[in-house]
Rosetta silent file (secondary structure, phi, psi, omega in degrees, C-alpha in Angstrom):
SEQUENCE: XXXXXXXXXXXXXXXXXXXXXXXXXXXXXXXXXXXXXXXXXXXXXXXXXXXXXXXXXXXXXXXXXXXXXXXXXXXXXXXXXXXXXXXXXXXXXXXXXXXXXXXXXXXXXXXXXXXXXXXXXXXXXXXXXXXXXXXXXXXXXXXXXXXXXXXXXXXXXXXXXXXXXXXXXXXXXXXXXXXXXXXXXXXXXXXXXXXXXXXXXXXXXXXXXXXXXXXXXXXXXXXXXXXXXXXXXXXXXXXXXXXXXXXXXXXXXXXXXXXXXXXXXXXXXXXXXXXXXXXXXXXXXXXXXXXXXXXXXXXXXXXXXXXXXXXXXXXXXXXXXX
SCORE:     score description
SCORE:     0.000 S_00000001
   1 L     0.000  110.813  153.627    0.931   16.934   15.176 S_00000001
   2 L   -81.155  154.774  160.560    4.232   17.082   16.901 S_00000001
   3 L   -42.303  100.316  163.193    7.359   15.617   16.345 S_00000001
   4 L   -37.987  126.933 -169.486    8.179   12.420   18.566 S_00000001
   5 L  -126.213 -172.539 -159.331   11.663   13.207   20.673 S_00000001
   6 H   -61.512  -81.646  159.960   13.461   10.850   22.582 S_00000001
   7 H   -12.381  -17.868 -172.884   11.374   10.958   25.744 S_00000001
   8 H   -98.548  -56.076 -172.874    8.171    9.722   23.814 S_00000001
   9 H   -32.356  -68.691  167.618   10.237    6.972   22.652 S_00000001
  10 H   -58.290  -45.452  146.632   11.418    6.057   25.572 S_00000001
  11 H   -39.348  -41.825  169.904    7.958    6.250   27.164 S_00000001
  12 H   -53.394  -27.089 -150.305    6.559    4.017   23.943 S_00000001
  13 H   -90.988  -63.219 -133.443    9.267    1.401   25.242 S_00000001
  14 H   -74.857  -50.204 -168.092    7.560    1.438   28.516 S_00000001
  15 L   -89.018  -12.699 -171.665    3.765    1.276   27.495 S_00000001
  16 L   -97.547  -31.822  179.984    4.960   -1.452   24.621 S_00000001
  17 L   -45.631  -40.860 -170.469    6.774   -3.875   27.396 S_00000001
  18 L   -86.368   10.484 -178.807    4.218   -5.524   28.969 S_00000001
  19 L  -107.594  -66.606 -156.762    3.079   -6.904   25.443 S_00000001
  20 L  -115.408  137.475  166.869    5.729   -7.232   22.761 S_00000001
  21 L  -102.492  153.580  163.253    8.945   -8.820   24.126 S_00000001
  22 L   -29.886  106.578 -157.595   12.263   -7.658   22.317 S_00000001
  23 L   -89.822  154.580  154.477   12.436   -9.113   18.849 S_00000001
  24 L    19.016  112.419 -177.433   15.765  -10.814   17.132 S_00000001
  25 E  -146.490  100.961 -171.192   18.702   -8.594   15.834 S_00000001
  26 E  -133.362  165.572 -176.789   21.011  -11.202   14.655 S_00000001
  27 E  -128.428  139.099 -157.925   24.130  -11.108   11.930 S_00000001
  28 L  -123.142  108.440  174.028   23.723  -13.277    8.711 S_00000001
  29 H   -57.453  -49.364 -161.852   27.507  -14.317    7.045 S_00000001
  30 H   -63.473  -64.055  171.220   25.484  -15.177    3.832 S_00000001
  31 H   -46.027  -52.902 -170.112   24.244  -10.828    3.423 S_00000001
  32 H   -77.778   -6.352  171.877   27.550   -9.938    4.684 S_00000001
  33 H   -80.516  -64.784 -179.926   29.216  -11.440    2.057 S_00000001
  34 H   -38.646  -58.788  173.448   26.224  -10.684   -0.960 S_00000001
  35 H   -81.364  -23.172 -151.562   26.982   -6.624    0.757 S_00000001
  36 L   123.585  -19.517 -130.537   29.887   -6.309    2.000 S_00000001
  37 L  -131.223  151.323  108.920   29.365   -5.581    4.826 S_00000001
  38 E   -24.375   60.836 -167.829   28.907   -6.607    8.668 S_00000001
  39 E  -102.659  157.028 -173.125   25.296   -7.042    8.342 S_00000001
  40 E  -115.640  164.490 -168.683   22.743   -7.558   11.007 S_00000001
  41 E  -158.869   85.169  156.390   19.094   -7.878   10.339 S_00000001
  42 E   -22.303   84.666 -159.521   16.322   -6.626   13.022 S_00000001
  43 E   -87.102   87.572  149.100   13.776   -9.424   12.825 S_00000001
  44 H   -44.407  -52.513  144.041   10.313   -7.232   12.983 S_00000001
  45 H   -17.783  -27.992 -177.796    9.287   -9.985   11.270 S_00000001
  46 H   -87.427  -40.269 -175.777    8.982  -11.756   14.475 S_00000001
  47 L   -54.446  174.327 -176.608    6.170   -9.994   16.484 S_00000001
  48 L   -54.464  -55.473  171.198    3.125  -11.308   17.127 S_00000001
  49 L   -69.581    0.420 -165.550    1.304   -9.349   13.517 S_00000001
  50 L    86.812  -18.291 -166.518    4.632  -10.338   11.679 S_00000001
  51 E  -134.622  167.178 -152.926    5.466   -6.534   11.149 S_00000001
  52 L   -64.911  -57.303 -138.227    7.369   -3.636   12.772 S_00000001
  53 L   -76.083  -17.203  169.851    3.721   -1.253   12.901 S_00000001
  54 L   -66.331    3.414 -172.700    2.179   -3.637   16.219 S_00000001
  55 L  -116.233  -12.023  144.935    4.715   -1.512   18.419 S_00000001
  56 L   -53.053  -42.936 -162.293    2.821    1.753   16.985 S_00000001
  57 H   -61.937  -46.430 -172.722   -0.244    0.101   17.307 S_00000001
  58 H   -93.647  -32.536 -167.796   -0.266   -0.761   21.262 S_00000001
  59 H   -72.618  -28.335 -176.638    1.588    2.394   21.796 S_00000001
  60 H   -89.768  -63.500  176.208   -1.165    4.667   20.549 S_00000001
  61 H   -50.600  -17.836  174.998   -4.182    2.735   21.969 S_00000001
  62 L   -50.337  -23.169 -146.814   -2.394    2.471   25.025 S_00000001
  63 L   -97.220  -31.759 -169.261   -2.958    6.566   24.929 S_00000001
  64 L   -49.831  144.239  137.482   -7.277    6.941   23.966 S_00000001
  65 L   -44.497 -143.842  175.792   -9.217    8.660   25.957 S_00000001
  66 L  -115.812  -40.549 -169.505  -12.073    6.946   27.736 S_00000001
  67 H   -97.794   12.300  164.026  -14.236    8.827   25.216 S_00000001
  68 H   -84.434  -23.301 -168.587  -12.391    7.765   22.026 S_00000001
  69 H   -96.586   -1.636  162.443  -12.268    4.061   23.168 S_00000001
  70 H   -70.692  -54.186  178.560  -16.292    4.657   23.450 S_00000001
  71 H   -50.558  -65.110 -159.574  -16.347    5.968   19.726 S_00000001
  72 L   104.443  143.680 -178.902  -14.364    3.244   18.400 S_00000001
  73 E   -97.676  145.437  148.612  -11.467    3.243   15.696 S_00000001
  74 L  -160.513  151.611 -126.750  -11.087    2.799   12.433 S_00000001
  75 L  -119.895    3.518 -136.797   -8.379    2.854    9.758 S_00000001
  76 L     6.206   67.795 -162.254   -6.686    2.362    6.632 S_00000001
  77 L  -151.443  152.201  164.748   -4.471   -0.327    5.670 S_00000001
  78 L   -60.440   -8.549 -167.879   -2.751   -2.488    3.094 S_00000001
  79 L   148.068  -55.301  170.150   -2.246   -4.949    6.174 S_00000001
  80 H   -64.027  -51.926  170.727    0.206   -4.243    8.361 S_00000001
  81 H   -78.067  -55.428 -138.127   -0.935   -1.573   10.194 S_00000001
  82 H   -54.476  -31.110  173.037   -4.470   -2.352    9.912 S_00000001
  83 H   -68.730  -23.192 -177.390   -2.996   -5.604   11.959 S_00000001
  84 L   -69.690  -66.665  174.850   -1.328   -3.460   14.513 S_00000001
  85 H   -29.715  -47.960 -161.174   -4.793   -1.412   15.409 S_00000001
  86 H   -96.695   10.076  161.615   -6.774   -4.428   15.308 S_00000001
  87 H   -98.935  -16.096  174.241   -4.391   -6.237   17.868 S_00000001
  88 H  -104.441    5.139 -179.855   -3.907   -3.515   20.102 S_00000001
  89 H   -78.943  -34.931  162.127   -7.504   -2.597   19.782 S_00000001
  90 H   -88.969    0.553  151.263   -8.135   -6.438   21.512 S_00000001
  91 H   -53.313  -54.321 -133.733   -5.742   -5.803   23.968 S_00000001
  92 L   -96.703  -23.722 -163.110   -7.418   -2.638   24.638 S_00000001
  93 L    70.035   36.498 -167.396  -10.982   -4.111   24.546 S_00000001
  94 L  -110.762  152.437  168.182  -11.806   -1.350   21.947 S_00000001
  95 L   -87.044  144.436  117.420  -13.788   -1.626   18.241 S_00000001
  96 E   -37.918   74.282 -175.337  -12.325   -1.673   15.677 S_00000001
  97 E  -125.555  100.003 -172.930  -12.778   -0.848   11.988 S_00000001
  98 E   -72.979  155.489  161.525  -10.038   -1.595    8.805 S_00000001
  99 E  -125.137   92.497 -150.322  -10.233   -0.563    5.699 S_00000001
 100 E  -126.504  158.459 -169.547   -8.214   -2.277    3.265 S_00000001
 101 E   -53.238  151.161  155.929   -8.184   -2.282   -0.603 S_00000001
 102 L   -54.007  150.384 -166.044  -10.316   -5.049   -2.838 S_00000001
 103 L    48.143    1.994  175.158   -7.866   -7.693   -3.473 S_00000001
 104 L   -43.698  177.136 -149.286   -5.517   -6.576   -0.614 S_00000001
 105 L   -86.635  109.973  150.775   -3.156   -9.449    0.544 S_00000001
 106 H   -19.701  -62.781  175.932   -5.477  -12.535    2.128 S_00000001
 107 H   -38.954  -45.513 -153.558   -2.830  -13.205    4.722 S_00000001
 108 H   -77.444  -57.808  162.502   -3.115   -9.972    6.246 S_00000001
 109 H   -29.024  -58.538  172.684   -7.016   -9.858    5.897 S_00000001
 110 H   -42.342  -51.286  179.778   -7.164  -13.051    7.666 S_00000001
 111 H   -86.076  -11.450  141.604   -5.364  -12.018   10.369 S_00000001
 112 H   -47.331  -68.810 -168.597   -7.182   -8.913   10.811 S_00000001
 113 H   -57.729  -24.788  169.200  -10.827  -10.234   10.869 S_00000001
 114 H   -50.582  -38.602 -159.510   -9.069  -13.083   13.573 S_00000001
 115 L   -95.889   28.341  163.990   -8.241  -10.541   15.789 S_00000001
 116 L    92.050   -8.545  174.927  -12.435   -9.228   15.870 S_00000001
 117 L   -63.417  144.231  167.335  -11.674   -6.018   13.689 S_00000001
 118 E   -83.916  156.694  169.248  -14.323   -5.444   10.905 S_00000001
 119 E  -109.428  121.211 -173.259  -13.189   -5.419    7.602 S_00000001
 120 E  -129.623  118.288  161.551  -14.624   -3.044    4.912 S_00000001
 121 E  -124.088  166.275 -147.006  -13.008   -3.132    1.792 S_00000001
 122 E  -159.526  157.017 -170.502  -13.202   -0.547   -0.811 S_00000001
 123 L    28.507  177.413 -170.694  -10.869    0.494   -3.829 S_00000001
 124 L   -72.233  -32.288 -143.220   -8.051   -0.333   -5.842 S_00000001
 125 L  -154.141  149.620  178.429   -5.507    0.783   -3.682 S_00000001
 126 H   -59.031  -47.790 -150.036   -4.443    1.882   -0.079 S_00000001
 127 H   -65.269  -55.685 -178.937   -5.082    5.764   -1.233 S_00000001
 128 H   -71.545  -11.943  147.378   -8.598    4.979   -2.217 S_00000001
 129 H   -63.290  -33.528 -176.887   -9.454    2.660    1.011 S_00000001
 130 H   -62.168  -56.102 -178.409   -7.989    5.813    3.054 S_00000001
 131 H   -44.486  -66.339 -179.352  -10.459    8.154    1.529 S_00000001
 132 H   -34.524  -18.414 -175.080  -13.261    5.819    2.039 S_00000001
 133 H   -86.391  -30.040 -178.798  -11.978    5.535    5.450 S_00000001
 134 H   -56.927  -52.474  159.408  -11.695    9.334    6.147 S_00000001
 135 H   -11.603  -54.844 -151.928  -15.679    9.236    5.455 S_00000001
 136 H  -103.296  -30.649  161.863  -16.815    6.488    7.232 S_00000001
 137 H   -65.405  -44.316 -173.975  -14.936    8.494   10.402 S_00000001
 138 H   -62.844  -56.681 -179.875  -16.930   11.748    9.648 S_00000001
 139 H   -43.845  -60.195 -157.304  -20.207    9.562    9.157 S_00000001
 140 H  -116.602    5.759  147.170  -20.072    7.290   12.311 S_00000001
 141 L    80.905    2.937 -179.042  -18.237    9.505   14.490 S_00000001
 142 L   -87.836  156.768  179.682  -15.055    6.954   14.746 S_00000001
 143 E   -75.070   89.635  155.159  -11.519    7.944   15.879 S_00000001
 144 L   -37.578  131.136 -176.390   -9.456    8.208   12.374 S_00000001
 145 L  -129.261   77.410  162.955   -5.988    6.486   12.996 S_00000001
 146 L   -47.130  147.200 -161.649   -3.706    7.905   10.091 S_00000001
 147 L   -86.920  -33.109  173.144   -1.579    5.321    9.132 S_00000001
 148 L   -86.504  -51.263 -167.578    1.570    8.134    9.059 S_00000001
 149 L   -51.394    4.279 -150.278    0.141   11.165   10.591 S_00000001
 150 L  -122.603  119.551  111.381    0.223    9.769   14.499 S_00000001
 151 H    16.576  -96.840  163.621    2.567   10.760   16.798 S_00000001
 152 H   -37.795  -70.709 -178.203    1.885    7.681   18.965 S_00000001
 153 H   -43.125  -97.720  176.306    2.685    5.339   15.550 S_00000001
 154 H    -9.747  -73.522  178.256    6.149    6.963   15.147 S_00000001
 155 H   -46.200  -57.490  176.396    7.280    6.820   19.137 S_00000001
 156 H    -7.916  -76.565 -175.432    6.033    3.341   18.562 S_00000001
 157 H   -80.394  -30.638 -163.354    7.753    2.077   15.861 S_00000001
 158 H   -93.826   11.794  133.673   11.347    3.792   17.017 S_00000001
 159 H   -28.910  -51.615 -167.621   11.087    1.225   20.030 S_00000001
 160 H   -63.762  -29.091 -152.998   12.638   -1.183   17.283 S_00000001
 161 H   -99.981  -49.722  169.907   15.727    1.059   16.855 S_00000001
 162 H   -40.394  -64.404  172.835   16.293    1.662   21.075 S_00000001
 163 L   -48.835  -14.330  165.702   16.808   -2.333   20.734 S_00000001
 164 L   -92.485  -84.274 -156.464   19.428   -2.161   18.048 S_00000001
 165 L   -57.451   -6.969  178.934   21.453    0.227   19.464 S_00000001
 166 L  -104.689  -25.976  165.981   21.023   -1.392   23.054 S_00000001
 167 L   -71.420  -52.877 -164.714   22.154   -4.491   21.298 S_00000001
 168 L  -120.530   98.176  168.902   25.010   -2.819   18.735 S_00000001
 169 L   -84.446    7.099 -143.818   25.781    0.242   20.170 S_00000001
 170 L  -104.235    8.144 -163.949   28.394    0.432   17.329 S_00000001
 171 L   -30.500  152.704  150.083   26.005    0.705   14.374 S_00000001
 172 L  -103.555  -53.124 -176.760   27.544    2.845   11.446 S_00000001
 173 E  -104.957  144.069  126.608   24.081    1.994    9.174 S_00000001
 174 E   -91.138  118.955  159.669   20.762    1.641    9.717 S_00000001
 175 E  -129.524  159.737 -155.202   18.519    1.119    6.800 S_00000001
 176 L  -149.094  100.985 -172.338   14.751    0.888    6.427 S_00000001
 177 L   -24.950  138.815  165.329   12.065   -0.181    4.276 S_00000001
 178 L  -137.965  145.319  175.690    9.688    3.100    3.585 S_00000001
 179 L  -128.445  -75.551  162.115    6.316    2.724    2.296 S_00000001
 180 L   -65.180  -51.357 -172.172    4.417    5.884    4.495 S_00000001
 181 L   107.811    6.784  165.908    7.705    6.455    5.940 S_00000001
 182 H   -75.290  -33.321 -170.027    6.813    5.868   10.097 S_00000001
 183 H   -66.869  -43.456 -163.736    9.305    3.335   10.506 S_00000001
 184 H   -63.047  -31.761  178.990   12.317    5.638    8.979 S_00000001
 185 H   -25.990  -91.771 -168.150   10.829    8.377   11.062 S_00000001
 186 H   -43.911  -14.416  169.320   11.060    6.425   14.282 S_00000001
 187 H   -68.759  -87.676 -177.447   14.348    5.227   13.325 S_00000001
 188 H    -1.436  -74.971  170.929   15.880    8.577   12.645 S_00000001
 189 H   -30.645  -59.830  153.847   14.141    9.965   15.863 S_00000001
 190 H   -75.346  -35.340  176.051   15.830    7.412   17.890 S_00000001
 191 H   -44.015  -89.862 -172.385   18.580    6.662   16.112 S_00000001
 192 H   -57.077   -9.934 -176.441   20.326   10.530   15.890 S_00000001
 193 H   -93.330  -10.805 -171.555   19.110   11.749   19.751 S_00000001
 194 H  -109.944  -18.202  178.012   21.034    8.599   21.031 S_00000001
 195 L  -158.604   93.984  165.851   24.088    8.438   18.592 S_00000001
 196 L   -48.487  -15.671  170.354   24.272   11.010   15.915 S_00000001
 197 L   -87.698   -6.894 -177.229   26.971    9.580   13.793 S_00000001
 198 L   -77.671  125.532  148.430   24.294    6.589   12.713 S_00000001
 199 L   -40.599  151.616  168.322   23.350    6.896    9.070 S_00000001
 200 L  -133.469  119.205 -161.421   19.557    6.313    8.788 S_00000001
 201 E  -105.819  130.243  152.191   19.340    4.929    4.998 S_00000001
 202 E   -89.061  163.924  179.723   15.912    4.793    3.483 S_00000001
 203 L  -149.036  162.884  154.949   14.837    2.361    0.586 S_00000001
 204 L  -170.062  167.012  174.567   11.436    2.092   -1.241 S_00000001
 205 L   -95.976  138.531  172.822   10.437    0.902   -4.514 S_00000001
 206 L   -26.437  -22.152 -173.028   10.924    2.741   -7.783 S_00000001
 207 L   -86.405  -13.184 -161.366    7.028    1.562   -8.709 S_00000001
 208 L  -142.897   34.635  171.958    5.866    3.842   -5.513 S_00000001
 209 L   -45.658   -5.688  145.178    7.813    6.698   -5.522 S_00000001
 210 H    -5.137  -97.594  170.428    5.612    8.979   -3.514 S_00000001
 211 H   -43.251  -57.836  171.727    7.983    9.274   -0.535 S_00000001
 212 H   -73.607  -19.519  164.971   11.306    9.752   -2.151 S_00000001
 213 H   -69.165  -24.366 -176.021   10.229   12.439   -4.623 S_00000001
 214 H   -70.737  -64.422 -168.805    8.423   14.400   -1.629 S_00000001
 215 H   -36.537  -69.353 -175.156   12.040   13.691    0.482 S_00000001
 216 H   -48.508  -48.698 -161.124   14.105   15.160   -3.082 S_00000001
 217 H  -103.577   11.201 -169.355   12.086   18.522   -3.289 S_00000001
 218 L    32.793   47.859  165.620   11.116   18.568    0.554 S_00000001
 219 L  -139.955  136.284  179.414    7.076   18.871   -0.854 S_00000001
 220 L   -68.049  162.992 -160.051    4.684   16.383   -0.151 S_00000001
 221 L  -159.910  115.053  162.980    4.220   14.733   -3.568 S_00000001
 222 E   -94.306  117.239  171.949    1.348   12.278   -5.340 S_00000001
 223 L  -113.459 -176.060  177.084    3.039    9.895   -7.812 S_00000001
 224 L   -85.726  172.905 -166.356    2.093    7.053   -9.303 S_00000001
 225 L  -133.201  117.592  173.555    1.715    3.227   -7.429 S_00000001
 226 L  -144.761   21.484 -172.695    2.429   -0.142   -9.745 S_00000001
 227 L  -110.409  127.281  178.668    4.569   -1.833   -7.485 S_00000001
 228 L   -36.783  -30.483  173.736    3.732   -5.707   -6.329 S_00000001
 229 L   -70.479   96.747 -175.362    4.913   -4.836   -2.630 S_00000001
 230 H   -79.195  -10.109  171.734    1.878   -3.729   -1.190 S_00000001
 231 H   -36.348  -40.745 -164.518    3.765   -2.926    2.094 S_00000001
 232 H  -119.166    6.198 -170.779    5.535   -0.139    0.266 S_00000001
 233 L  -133.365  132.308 -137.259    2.541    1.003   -1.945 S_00000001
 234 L  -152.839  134.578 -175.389    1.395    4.376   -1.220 S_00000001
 235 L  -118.486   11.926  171.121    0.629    7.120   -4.188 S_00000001
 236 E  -164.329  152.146 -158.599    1.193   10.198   -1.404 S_00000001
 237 L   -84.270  171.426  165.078    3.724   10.758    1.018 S_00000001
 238 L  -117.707  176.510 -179.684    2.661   11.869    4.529 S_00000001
 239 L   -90.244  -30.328 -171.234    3.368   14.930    6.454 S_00000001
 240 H   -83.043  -33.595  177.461    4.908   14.257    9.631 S_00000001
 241 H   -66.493  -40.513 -167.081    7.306   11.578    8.523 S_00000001
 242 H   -52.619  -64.776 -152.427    8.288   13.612    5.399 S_00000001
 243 H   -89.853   10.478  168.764    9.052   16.289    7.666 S_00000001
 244 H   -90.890  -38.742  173.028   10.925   14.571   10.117 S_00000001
 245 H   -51.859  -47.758 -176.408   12.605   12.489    7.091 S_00000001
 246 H   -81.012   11.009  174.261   13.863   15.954    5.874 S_00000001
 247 H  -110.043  -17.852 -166.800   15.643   16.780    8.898 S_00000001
 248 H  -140.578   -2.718  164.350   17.206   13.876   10.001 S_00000001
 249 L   -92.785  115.434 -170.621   17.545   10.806    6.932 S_00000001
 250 L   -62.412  -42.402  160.919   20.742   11.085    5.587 S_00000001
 251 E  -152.541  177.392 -151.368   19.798    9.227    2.233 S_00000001
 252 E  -140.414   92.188  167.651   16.933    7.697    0.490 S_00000001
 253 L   -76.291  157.250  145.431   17.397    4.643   -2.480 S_00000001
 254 L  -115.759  152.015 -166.653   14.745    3.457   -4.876 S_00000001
 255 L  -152.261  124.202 -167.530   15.128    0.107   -5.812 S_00000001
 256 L   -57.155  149.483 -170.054   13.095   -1.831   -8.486 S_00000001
 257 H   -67.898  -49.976 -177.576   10.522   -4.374   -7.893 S_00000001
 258 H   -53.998  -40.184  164.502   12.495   -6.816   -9.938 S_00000001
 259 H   -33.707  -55.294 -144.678   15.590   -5.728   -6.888 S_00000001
 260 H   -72.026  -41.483  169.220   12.686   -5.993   -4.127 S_00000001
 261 H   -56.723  -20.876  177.333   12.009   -9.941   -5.578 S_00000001
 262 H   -91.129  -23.871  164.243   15.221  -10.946   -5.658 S_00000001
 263 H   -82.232  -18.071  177.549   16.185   -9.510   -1.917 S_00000001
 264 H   -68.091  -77.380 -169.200   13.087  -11.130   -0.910 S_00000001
 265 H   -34.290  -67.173 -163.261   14.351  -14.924   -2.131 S_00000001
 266 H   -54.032  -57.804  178.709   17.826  -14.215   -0.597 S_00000001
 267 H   -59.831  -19.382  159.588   16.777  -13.038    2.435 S_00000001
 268 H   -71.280  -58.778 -177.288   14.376  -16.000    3.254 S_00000001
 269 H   -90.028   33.028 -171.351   17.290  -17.986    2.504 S_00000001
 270 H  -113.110  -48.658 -128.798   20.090  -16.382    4.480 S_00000001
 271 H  -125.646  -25.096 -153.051   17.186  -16.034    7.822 S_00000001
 272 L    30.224   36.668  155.191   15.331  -18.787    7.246 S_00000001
 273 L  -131.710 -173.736 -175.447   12.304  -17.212    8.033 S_00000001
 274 L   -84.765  154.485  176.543    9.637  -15.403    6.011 S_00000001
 275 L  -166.733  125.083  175.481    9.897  -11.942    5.126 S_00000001
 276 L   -61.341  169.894 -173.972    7.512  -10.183    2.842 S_00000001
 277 L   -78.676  -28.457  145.412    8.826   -8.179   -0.330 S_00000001
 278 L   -53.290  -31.647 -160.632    8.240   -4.925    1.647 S_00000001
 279 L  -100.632  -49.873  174.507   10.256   -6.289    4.783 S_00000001
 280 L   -86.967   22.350  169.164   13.263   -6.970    2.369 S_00000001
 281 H   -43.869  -54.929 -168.705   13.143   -3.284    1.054 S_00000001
 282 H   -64.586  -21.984  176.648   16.602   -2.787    3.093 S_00000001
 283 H   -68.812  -63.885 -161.971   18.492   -5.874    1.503 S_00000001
 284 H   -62.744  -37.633 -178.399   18.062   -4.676   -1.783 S_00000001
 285 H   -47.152  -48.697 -150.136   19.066   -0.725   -0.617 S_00000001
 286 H   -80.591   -6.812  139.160   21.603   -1.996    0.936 S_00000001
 287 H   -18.721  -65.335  176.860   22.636   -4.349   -2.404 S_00000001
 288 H   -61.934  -27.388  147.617   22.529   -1.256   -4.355 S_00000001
 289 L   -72.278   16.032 -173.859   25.382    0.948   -1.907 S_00000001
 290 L   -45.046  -45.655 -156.366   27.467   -1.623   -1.546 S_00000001
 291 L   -71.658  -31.420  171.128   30.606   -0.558   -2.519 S_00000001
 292 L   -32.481  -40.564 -160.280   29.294    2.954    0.020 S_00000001
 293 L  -110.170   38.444  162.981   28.492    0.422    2.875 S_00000001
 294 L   -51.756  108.917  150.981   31.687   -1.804    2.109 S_00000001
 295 L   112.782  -20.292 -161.389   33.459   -2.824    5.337 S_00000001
 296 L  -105.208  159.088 -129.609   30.891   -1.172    7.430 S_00000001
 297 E  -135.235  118.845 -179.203   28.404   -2.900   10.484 S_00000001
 298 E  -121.028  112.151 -173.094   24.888   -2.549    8.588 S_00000001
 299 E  -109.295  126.176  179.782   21.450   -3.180   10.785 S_00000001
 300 E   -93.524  151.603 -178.200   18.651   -3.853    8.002 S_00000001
 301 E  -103.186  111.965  163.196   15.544   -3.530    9.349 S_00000001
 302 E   -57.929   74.374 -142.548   12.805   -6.585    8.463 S_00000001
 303 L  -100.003  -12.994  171.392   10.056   -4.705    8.683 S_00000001
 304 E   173.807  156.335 -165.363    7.341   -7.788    7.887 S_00000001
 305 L  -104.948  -14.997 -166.198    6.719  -11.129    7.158 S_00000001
 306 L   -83.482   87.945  171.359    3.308  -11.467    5.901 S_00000001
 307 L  -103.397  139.626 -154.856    3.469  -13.251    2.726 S_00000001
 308 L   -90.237  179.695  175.260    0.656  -15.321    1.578 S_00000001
 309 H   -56.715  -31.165 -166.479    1.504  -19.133   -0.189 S_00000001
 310 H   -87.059  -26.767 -172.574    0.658  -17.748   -3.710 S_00000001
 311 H   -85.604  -35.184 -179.225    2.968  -14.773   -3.635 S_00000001
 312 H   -48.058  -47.869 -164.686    5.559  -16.936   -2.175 S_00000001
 313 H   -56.307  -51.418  151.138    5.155  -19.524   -4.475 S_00000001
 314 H   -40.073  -67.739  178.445    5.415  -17.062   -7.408 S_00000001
 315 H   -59.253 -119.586 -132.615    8.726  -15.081   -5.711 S_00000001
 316 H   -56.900  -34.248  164.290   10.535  -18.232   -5.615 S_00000001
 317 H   -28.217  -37.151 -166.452    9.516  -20.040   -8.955 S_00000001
 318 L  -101.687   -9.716 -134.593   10.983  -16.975  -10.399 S_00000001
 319 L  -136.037  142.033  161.673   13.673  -16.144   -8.620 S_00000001
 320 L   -76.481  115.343  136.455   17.482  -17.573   -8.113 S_00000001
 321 L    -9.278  -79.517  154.990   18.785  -16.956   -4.327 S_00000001
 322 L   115.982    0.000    0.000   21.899  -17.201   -5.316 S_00000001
């Protein structure tokens, strides 16, 4: 596995164009007041799956061989990615096979099995659909698509971050939901090769703590997973973002589920669009610096939207706005 550099990035932009058009980057008065801040918000939210991980998704299938796209893929996912794979997999004309936990989020399911991917689900959890998934690659002979581990994902995903910075070139912050930790990657990755003075802020929640304990001792690290964002919940870090996170993210919050519900509410009603409880990971980091990011031009990253009716329904019953 190598490290993604600027050049893949830029290439990712290239192989991603003819697909995904440039999503949203807009500044919200209502956030910059609640931080502090100048804030801006990345709408990710916007593509075609709802989430950041479709510009991984097309960028890597774009890439199979002839005799991988014979084999067929198949995957891991709480949702999001599994929705990138199985949309750039019908782009691609390639099979397709996800693997997402029992009870994973309906929404997402749905919109897999739309786009012609099978669906197998298995375990409690993303970690235990991954094994099952590693398996059913060994068995049948399918291309395994780590959901972190890819190259291709990473170059992908830092496509969103060329577009802020082509937009803003004046950023100070970037911050960025981590669940695996590909998006912060691909931030970083673009982010410090094009302007090295940009913070790259990480956030995840305190219930899934996986990533940021691997980041604090720079060792990959299995913790425990309880947190309602499945977006963000992952019980083992991976290796290539963790090591690209330990060279280039300048800091890393955790921020509480009760945090991640309440940045959810606000942030629907500041955007007026949807944004899943994973996708407002950076409103609450960036809640939690404020008085650090006081004064300063803040791009939050949205990283997805896919919230079903029940969790919404739920979220907002409970939650003030403000």
């Amino acid at each position: 596995m190598h490290e993604p550099r600027l050049a893949d990035v830029i290439a990712a932009r290239a192989r991603i164009t003819p697909h995904l058009r440039p999503t949203a980057f807009r500044p919200y008065p209502a956030l910059a007041e609640a931080v502090g801040a100048d804030v801006w918000v990345k709408h990710e939210n916007h593509n075609p799956t709802a989430a950041f991980k479709v510009r991984g998704g097309i960028n890597l299938v774009s890439q199979l061989t002839p005799e991988e796209r014979e084999r067929g893929l198949v995957t891991a996912s709480t949702g999001n990615h599994g929705q990138s794979i199985a949309y750039a997999a019908r782009l691609h004309g390639v099979r397709a096979t996800i693997c997402v936990p029992e009870g994973a989020n309906p929404v997402k399911v749905a919109a897999i099995r739309a786009m012609g991917a099978e669906i197998v689900a298995h375990g409690a959890d993303f970690d235990e659909a991954r094994e099952h998934c590693e398996g059913l690659a060994a068995r049948d002979g399918l291309r395994y698509v780590h959901s972190g581990n890819e190259p291709h994902l990473i170059a992908g995903v830092a496509t969103a971050t060329l577009e802020m910075l082509e937009d803003l070139p004046d950023i100070d912050v970037i911050v960025v939901p981590i669940g695996g930790g590909s998006g912060a990657a691909g931030a970083c990755i673009a982010a410090k090769a094009i302007r090295p003075e940009v913070e790259v802020i990480g956030a995840q929640s305190s219930a899934a703590p996986a990533a940021h304990s691997s980041w604090q001792k720079q060792a990959l690290v299995t913790g425990e997973m309880t947190t309602f964002a499945e977006g963000l919940a992952t019980r083992t870090a991976f290796e290539l973002p963790q090591h690209i996170l330990w060279r280039l993210l300048d800091d890393f919050v955790l921020v509480s589920d009760d945090d991640l519900r309440a940045a959810t509410a606000r942030m629907i009603a500041a955007t007026s669009s949807l944004v899943e409880p994973a996708g407002a990971a950076a409103l609450a980091g960036a809640l939690a610096l404020r008085e650090r990011l006081a004064g300063r031009r803040v791009a939050l990253v949205a990283s997805g939207g896919n919230i079903s009716l029940g969790q919404l329904r739920v979220l907002l019953d409970g939650v003030d706005a403000g």
